[in-house]
Structure formats: structure tokens, C-alpha cells
DRENDO-1510 file (C-alpha; in Angstrom, 1 decimal, always signed):
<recs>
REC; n; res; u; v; w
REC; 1; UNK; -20.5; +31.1; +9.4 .
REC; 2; UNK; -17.5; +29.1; +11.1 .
REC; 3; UNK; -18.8; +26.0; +9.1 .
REC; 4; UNK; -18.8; +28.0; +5.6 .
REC; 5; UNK; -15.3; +28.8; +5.9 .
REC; 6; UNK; -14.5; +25.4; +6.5 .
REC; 7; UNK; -16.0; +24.0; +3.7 .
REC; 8; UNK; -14.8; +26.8; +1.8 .
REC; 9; UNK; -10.9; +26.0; +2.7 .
REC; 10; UNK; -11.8; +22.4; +2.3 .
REC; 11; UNK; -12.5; +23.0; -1.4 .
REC; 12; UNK; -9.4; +24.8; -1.7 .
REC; 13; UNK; -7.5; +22.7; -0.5 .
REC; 14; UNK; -8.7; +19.8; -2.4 .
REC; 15; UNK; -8.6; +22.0; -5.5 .
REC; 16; UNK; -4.7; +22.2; -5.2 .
REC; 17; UNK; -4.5; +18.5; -4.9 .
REC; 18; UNK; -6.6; +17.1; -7.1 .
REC; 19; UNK; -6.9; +17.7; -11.1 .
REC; 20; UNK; -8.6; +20.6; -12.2 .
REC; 21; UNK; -11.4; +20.3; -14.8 .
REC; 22; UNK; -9.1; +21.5; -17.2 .
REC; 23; UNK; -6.6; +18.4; -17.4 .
REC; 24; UNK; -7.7; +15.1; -19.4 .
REC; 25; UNK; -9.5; +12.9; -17.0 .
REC; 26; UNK; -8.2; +9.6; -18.4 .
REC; 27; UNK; -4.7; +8.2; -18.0 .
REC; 28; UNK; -2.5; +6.5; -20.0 .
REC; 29; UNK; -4.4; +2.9; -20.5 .
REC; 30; UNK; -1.4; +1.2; -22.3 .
REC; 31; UNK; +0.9; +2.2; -19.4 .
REC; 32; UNK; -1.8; +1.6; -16.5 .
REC; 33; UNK; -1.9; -1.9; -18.5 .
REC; 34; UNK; +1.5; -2.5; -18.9 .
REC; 35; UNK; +2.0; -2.5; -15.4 .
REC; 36; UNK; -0.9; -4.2; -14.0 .
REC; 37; UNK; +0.0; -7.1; -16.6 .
REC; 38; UNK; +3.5; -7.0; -14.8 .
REC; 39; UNK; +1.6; -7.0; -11.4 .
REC; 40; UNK; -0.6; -10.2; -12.1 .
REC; 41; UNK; +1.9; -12.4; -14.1 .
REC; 42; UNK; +4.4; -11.2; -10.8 .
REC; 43; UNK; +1.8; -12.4; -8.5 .
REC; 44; UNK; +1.0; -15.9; -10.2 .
REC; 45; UNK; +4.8; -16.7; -10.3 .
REC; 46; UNK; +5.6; -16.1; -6.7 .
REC; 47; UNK; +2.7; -18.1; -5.7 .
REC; 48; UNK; +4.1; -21.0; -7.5 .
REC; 49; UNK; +7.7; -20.3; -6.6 .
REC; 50; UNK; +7.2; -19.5; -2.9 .
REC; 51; UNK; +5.0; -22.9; -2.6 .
REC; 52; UNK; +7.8; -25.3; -1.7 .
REC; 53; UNK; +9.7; -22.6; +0.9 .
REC; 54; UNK; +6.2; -21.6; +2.5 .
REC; 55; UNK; +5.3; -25.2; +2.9 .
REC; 56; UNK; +8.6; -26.1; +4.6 .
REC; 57; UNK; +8.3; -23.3; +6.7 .
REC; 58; UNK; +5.3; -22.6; +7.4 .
REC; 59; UNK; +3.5; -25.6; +6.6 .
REC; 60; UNK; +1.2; -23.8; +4.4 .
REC; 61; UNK; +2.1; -23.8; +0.4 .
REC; 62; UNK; +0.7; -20.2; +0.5 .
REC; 63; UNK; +1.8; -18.7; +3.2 .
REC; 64; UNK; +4.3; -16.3; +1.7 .
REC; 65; UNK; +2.1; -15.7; -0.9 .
REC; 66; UNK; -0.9; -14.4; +1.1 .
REC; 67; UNK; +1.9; -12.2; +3.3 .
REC; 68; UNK; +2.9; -10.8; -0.1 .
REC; 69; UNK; -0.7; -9.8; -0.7 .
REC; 70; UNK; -1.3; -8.4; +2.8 .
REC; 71; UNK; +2.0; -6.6; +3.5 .
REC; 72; UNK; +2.7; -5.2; +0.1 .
REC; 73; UNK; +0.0; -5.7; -2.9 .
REC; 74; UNK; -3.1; -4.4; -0.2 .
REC; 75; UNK; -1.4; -1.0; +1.2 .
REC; 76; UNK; +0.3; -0.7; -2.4 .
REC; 77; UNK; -3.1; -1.0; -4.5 .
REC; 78; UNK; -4.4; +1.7; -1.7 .
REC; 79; UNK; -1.3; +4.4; -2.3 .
REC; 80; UNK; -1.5; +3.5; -5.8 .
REC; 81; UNK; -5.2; +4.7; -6.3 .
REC; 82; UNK; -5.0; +7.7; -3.8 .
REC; 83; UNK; -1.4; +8.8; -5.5 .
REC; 84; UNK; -3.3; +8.6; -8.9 .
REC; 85; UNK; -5.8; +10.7; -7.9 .
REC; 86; UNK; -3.1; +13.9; -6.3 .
REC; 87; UNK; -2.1; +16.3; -8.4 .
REC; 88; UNK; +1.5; +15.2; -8.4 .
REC; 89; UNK; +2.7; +19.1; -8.2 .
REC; 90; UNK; +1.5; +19.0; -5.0 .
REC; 91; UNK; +4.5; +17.2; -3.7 .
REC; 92; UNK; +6.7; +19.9; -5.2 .
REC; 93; UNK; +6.7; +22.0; -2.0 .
REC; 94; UNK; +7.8; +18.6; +0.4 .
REC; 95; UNK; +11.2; +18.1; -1.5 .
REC; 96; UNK; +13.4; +18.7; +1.3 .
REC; 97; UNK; +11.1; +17.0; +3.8 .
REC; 98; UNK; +11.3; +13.9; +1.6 .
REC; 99; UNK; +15.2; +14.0; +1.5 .
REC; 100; UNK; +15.2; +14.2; +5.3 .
REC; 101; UNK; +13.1; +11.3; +5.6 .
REC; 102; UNK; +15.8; +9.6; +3.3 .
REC; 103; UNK; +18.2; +10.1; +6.0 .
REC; 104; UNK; +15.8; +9.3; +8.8 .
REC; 105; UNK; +14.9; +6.4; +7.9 .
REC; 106; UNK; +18.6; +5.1; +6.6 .
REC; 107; UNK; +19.8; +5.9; +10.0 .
REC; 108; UNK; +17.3; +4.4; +11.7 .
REC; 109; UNK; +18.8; +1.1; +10.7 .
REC; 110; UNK; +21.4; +1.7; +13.0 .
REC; 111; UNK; +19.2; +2.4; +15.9 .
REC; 112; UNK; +20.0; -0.5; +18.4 .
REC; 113; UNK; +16.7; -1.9; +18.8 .
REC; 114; UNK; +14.8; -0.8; +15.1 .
REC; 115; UNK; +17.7; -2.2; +12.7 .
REC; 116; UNK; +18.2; -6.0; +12.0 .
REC; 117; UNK; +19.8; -7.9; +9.1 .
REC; 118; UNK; +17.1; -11.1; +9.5 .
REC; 119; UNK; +20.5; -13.3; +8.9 .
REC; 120; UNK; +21.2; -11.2; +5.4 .
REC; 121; UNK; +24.2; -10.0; +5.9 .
REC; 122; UNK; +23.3; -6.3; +5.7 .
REC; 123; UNK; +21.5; -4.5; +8.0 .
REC; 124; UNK; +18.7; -3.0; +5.4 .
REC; 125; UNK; +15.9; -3.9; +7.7 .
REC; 126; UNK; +13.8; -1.9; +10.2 .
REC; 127; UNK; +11.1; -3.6; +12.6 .
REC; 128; UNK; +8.9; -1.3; +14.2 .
REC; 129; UNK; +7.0; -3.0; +17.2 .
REC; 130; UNK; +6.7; -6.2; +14.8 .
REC; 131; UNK; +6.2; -4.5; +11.8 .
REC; 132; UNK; +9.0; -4.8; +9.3 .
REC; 133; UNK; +10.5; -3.3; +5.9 .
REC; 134; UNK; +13.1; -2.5; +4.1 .
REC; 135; UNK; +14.1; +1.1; +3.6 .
REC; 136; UNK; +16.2; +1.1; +0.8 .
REC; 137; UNK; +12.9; +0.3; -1.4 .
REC; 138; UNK; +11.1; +3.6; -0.5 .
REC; 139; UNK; +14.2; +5.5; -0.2 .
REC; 140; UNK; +14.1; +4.7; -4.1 .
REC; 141; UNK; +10.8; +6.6; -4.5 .
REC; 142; UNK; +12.1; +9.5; -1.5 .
REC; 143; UNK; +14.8; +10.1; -3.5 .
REC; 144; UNK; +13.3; +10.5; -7.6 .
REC; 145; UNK; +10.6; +12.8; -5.5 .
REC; 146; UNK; +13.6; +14.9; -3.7 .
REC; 147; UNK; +16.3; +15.1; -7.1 .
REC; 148; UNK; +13.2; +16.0; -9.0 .
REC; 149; UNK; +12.0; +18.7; -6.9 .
REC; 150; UNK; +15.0; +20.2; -6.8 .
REC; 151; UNK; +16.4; +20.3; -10.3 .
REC; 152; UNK; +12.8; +20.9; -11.5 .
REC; 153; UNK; +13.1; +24.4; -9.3 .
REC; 154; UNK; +16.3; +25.2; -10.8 .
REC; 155; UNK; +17.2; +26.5; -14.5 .
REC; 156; UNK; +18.7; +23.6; -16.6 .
REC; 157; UNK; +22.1; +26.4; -17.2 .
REC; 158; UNK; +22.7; +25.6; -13.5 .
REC; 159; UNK; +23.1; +22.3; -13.4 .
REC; 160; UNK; +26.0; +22.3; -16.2 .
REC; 161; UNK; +27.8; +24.5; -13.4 .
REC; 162; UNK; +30.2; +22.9; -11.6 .
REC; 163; UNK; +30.0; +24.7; -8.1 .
REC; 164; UNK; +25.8; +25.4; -8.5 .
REC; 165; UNK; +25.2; +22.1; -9.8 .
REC; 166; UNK; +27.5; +18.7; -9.8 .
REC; 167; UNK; +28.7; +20.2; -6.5 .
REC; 168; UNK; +26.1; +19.9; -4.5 .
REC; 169; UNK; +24.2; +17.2; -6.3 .
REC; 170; UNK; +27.7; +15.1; -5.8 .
REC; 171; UNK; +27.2; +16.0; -1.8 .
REC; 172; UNK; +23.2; +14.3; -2.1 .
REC; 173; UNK; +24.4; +11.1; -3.5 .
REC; 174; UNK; +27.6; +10.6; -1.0 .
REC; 175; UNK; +24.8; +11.0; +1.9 .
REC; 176; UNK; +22.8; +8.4; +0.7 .
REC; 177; UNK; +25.9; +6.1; -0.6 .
REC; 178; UNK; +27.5; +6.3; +2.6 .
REC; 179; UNK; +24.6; +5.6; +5.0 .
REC; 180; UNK; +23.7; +2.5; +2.0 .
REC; 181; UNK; +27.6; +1.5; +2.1 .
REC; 182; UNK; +27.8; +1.1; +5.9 .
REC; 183; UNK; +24.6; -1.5; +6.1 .
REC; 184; UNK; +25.9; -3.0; +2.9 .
REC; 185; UNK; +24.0; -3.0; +0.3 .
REC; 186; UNK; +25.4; -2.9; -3.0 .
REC; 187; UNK; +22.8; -4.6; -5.7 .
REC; 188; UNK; +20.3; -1.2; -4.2 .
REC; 189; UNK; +23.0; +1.3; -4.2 .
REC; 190; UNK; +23.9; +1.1; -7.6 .
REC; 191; UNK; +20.4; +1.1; -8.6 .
REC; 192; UNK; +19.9; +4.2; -6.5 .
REC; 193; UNK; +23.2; +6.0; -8.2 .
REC; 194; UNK; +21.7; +4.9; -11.6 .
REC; 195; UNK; +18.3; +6.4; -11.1 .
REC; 196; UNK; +20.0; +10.0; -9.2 .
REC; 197; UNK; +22.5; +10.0; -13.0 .
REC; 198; UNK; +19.3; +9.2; -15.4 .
REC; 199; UNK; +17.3; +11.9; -13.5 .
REC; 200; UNK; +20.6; +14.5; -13.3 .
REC; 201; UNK; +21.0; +13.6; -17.3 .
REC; 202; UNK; +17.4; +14.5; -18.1 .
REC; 203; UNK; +18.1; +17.6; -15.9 .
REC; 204; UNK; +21.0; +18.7; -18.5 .
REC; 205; UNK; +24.2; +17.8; -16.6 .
REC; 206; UNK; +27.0; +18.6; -19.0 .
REC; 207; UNK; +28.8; +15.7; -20.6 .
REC; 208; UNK; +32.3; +16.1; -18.6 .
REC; 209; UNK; +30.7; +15.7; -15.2 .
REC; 210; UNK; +28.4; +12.8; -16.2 .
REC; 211; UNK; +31.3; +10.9; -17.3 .
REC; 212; UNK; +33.4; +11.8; -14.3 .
REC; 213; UNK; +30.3; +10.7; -11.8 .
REC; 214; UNK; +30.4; +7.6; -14.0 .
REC; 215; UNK; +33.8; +6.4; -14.0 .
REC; 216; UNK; +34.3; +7.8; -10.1 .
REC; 217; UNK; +31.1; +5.5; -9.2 .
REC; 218; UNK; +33.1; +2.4; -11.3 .
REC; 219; UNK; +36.1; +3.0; -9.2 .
REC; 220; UNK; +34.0; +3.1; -5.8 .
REC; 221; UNK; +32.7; -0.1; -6.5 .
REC; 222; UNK; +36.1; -1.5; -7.7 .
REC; 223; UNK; +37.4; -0.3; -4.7 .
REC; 224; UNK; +34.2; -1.7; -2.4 .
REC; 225; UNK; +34.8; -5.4; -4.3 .
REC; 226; UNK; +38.5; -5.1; -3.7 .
REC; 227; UNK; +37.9; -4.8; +0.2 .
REC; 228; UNK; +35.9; -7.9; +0.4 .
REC; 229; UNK; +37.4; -11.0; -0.8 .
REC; 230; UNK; +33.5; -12.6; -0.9 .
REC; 231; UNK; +32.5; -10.0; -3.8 .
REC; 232; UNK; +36.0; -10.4; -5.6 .
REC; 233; UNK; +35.1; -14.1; -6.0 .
REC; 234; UNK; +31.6; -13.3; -7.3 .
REC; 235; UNK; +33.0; -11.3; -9.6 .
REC; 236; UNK; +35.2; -13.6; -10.4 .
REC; 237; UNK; +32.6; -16.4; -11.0 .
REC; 238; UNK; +30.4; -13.6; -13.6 .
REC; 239; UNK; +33.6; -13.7; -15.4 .
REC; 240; UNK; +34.0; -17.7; -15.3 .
REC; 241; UNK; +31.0; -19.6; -13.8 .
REC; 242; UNK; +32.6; -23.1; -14.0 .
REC; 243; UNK; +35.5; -21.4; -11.5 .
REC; 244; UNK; +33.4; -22.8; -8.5 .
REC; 245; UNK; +30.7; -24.4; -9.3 .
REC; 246; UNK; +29.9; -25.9; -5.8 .
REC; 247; UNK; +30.9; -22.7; -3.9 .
REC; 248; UNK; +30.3; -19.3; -4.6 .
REC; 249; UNK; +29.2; -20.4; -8.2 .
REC; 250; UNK; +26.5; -22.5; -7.4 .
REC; 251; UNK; +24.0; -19.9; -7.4 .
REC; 252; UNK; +24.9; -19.2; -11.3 .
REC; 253; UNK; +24.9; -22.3; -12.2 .
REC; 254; UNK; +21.5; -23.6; -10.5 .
REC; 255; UNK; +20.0; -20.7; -12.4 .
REC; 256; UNK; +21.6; -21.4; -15.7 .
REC; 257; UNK; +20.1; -25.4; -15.0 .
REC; 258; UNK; +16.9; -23.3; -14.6 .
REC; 259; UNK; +16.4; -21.7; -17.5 .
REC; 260; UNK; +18.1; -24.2; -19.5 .
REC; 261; UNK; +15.6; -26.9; -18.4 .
REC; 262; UNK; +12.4; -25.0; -19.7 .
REC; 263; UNK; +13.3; -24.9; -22.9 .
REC; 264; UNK; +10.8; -23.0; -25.5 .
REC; 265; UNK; +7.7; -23.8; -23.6 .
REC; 266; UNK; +8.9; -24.5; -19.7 .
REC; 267; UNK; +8.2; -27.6; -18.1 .
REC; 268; UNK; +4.6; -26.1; -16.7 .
REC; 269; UNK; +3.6; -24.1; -14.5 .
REC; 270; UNK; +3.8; -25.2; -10.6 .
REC; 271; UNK; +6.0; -28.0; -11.9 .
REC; 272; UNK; +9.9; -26.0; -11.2 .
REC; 273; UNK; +12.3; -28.8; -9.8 .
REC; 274; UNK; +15.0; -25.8; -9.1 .
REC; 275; UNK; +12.6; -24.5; -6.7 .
REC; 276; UNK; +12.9; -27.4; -4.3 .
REC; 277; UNK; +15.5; -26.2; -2.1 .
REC; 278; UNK; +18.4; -26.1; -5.4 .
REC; 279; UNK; +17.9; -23.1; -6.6 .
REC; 280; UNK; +18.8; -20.3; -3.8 .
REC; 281; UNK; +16.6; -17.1; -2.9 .
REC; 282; UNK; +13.6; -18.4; -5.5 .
REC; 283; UNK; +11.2; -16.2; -4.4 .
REC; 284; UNK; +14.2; -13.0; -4.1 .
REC; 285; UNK; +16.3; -12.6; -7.2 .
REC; 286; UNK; +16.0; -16.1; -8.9 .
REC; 287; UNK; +12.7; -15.9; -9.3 .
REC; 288; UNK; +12.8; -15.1; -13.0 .
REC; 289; UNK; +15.3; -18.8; -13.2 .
REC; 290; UNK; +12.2; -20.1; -11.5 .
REC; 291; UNK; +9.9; -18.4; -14.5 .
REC; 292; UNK; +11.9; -19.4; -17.2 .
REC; 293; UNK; +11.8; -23.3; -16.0 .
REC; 294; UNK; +7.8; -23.1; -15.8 .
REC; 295; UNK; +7.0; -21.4; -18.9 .
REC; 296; UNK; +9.8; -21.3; -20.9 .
REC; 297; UNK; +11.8; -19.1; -23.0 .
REC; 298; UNK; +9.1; -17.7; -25.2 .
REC; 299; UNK; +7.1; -16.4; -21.7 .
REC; 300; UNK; +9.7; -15.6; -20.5 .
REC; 301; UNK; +11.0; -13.3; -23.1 .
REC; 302; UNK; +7.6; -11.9; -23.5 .
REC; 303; UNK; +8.4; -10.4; -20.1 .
REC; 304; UNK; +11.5; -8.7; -21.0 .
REC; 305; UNK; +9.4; -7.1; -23.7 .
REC; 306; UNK; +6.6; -6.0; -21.7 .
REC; 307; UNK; +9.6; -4.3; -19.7 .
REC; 308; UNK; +11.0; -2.9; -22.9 .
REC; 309; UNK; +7.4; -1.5; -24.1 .
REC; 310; UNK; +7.0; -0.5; -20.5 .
REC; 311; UNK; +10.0; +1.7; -20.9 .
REC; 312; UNK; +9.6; +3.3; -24.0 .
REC; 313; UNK; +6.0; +4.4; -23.4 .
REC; 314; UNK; +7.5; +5.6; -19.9 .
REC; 315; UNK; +10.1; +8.0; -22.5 .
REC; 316; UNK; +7.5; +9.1; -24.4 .
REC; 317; UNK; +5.7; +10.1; -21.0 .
REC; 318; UNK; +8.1; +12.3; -20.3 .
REC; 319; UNK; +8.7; +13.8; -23.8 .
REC; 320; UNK; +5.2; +14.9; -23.8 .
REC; 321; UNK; +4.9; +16.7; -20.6 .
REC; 322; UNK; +5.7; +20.2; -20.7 .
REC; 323; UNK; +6.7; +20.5; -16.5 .
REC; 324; UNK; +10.4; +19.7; -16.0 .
REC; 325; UNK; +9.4; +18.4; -12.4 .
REC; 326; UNK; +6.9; +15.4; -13.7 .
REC; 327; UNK; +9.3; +15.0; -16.6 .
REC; 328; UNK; +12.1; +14.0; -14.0 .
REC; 329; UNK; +9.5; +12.1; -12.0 .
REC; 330; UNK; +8.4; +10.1; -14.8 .
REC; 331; UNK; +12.3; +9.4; -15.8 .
REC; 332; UNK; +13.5; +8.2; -12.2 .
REC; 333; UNK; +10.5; +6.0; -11.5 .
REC; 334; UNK; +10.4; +4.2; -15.1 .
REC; 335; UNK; +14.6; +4.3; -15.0 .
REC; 336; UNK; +14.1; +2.7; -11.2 .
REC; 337; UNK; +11.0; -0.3; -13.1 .
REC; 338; UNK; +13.3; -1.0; -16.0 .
REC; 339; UNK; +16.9; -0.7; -14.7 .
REC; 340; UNK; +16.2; -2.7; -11.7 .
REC; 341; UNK; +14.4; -5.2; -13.6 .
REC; 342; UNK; +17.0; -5.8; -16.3 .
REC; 343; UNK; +20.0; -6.0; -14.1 .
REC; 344; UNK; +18.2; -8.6; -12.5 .
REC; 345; UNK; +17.3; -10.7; -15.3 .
REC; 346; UNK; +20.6; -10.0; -16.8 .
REC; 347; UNK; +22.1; -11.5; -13.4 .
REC; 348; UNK; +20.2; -15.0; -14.0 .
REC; 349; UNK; +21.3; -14.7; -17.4 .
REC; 350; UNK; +25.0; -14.6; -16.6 .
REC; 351; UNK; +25.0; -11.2; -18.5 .
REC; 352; UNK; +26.3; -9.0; -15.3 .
REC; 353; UNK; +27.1; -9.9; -11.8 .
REC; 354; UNK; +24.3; -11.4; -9.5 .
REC; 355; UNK; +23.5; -8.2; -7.3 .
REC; 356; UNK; +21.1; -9.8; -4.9 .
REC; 357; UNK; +17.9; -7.1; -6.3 .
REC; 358; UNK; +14.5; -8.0; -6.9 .
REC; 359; UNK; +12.2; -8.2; -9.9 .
REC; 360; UNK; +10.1; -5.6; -9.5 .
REC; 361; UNK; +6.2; -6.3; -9.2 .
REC; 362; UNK; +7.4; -9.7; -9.2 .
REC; 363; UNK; +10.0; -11.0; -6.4 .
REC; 364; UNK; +8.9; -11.4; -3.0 .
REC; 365; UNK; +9.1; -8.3; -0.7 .
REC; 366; UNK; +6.0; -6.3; +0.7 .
REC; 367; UNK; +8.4; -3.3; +0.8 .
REC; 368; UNK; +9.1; -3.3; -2.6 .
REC; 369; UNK; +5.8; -3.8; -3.9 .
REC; 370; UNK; +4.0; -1.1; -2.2 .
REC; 371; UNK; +6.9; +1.1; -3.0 .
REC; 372; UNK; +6.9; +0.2; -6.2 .
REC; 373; UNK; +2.8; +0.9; -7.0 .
REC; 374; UNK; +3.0; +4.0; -4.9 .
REC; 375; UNK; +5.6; +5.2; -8.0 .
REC; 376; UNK; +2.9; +3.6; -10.6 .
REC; 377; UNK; +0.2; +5.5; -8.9 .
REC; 378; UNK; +2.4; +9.2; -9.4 .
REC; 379; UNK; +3.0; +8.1; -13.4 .
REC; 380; UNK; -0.7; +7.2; -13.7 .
REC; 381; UNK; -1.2; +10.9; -12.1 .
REC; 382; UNK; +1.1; +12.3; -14.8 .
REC; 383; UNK; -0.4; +10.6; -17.5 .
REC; 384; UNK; -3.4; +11.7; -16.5 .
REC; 385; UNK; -2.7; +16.0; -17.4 .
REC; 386; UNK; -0.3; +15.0; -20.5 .
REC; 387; UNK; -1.5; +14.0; -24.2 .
REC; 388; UNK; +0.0; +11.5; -25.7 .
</recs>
């Protein structure tokens, strides 16, 4: 009898995680796609562009590479399909937990002992008992699962209200910021800030207070680059990238030789010259320079489209589901893919500052990547109950 009612709660309890018979069974192939193509074309490029830095370091051209594959594409493809599979309303009732962890795990970093800056700059980096990763990456995915919770709990009237909603939404993103500001980390915070205002504009904020939050955040970072003389000069050199060309412009300016070297059709794959030791961080945020050298500009812009498409079918996502919560899921996590994405591009391009973020699916970071398809696997599980 003892072994009925276990089955019996077993079966309930995989009843409320999984999807009912009811929902559509397949997900969203184009989107799946989309982001698998990402994956693979990310995967090929890093094993060209880490080749040089793994072989001088390691003495193995694909060392990095196979590190890539077991810290962050193994345990990612593993979230990714179980994540796909949970009813993503299930993590509805763990919104606070999942803020909490935020904060955990943010001030963990200051833990003598757990945080370390692996001669970065910023302490962003937590080793536990020799395993290591990067917070800010799944603090991304903590926070889209905590701000959607709770907005998607709340009526959309009460997040126009100043004291019921911008209030206290304000008080969640100066956490965060603070705890982000003291490691530094600037290229993630602002992503983070522009994820928590896509997902608190999807949530009906009224006009007034998203362009207050917006012109307050431009003044914090003013005021951030004004402190430092290191980021006034880089955002000096965005504004004129001859200013230094052997200083803090070189970065720029070995990216701009980059891209401008692959011309239409690249020079061919595995065959960078940038990547030998000219070209800074090639397997970090310059690995889209490194891209555009191999293949050229026509790959290479066939990337930013797949980005573009990958966006769009993300909006259309979450103009055909019907739940507010997977709505503001689906907006954070494709906001967090594209965003991200673009603002590093557009940093190789000489189009906005370098921030120092990576490509997702592509740069090297087993953090990021797992993080990253964990997110995939929740839209797949979305896509999965909508029509489109």
C-alpha cells in the first residue's frame, strides 16, 4: 500500500512538471535551429581562434577548445534537454529563491577564499575546490526567472504605480548593480540593466519611469567612467580610434585590421594572422574580429542575421503566448542572446565602446555557454505549449 502511494505522488508530481497531453508536443524547429546553428558555427570558430593561445599555453592547439566542450557545451546540452522537457510554470513558485541565490552567489565573490579575479581586473570569479565560473553569467538567467515571476504575479495596473511598482523594482536592480559595481564589471552590468528594463517594459511600466530608469542608468555610468581615468580614455578612443593607437587604442585598431583584412570572403578558415598573439582576448570578445578575418564579410554578416531572425522569431514567441510569466521569460532570455550579442559585435565594429562581453554561444567561457543553453532549453519549453 506504502508503494502505491508513492508511485501515485510520483505521477503527480511529474504531472506538474512536465507537459500535459493537452499542450503541442513539438517546439518551435526554426528557433531550436536557429540556435543550434549559432551553437556549431560558435564552436568551429573558437576551435580555430583558441588554437594559437592553447598551443602556447598548453601545448596543445585544442586544449581550450576541448575545456569549452567539457566545462560548458556538456553540462549545458544536459540542462538544455532536461529544462526543455519542465513545464516552465513550474519555476513560478521559486521566484524569490532564485533572487536570493542572485545575491548568494554575487557575494560569494567576496568571500576570502571562493572569489578571485584570475588577473582580470574584477573580481567576477568564484572557484569552488578547483572548480570555477563566473557568476554574473547565471545571475543573467536568476534574474529574467526572478523579474518574471514577479511581475507575471502582479496586475500590469501595478507596475505603472510609482510606489507598488518602479519603487520596488528600482530597489531589485540597485542590489544587483551594487554587488556587480563593487567587483567591477561594467560590459555585464549593463547588459543585466538592459534585460531587467526590456522585461519591466513588456511588463507595462509607464513611459515617465522608463525614461527616468534610462537616463538615471546613463548618468550612473557617466558618473562610473568619470571616476576611472582608464574607462574615460576608452571612451575616448570609441570616439577617436587613432587617439592612441599603441595604447589603450590598440585593441580597436587590431580588430578594425581584423575585419578589414577578410575582405568579402576572409582569408580562410584556420588561416587568422590577428590571432597570433596581435589581436587581444581572441577567444573573449574579439572573437567575432577573428571571424570576420577567416570568412569574411558575407559569413560574417550572415551571423548578425541569424541573430536578427533569432530575435524576431523570439518576439513573435512571446506575442503568441497567452501567460504573462513565459511572455516575460521569453523577452529577457532572447533580449539577454541578442542584446549581448550585438553590443559585442558593434564593439569590434567601432559602433559602441568595447565592453569586454562575450558572443554568446560563441566566445570562450564554460559559464556562459551552459548558462546560456540552460535559457535555450526554458524557450524551447515555451515553444513547446504556444502555436505559432
Amino acid at each position: 500500500m506504502s508503494n502505491h502511494r508513492f508511485y501515485r505522488k510520483k505521477r503527480t508530481w511529474l504531472k506538474k512538471i512536465l507537459p500535459t497531453h493537452s499542450e503541442p508536443k513539438r517546439a518551435d524547429y526554426i528557433l531550436v535551429g536557429l540556435i543550434f546553428f549559432i551553437l556549431i558555427f560558435g564552436l568551429a570558430a573558437l576551435s580555430s581562434a583558441s588554437s594559437v593561445v592553447s598551443f602556447r599555453d598548453y601545448g596543445n592547439t585544442y586544449h581550450l577548445f576541448f575545456r569549452q566542450l567539457r566545462n560548458g557545451l556538456i553540462p549545458g546540452l544536459i540542462l538544455f534537454f532536461i529544462l526543455a522537457r519542465i513545464n516552465y510554470q513550474h519555476w513560478l513558485r521559486y521566484t524569490v529563491f532564485f533572487f536570493v541565490l542572485a545575491i548568494l552567489l554575487l557575494l560569494a565573490i567576496f568571500v576570502p577564499g571562493l572569489g578571485t579575479s584570475y588577473d582580470t581586473g574584477a573580481r567576477s570569479w568564484l572557484n569552488l575546490g578547483g572548480i570555477s565560473f563566473q557568476p554574473a553569467e547565471t545571475i543573467k538567467l536568476l534574474l529574467i526567472l526572478s523579474l518574471a515571476g514577479w511581475f507575471g504575479q502582479r496586475p500590469k495596473e501595478m507596475n505603472q504605480n510609482f510606489w507598488n511598482g518602479l519603487v520596488p523594482f528600482v530597489a531589485i536592480l540597485a542590489i544587483i548593480s551594487l554587488l556587480i559595481i563593487l567587483q567591477p564589471d561594467y560590459g555585464s552590468l549593463f547588459v543585466i540593466l538592459t534585460i531587467a528594463l526590456s522585461i519591466y517594459f513588456v511588463a507595462g511600466a509607464a513611459w515617465r519611469h522608463l525614461f527616468g530608469l534610462i537616463f538615471a542608468g546613463l548618468g550612473l555610468f557617466g558618473l562610473l567612467i568619470a571616476q576611472a581615468p582608464y574607462r574615460a580614455a576608452r571612451l575616448m578612443t570609441f570616439l577617436d580610434p587613432e587617439l592612441d593607437p599603441e595604447g589603450i587604442g590598440y585593441h580597436i585598431n587590431q580588430a578594425f585590421l581584423a575585419i578589414g583584412s577578410g575582405g568579402w570572403l576572409g582569408l580562410g578558415f584556420g588561416q587568422s594572422r590577428q590571432k597570433f598573439a596581435y589581436l587581444p582576448e581572441v577567444i573573449g570578445d574579439s572573437i567575432f574580429a577573428v571571424i570576420a578575418e577567416e570568412i569574411g564579410f558575407i559569413f560574417s554578416a550572415a551571423l548578425i542575421v541569424v541573430f536578427l531572425v533569432l530575435f524576431f522569431r523570439g518576439m513573435k514567441l512571446a506575442q503568441a503566448t497567452q501567460d504573462e510569466y513565459a511572455r516575460y521569460l521569453v523577452v529577457g532570455i532572447i533580449s539577454w542572446f541578442t542584446l549581448q550579442a550585438f553590443l559585442n559585435i558593434g564593439g569590434m565594429l567601432g559602433l559602441m565602446p568595447l565592453t569586454g562581453i562575450p558572443l554568446p554561444f560563441v566566445s570562450y567561457g564554460g559559464t556562459a555557454l551552459m548558462s546560456a543553453l540552460a535559457a535555450a532549453g526554458i524557450l524551447v519549453n515555451i515553444s513547446r505549449q504556444v502555436k505559432l
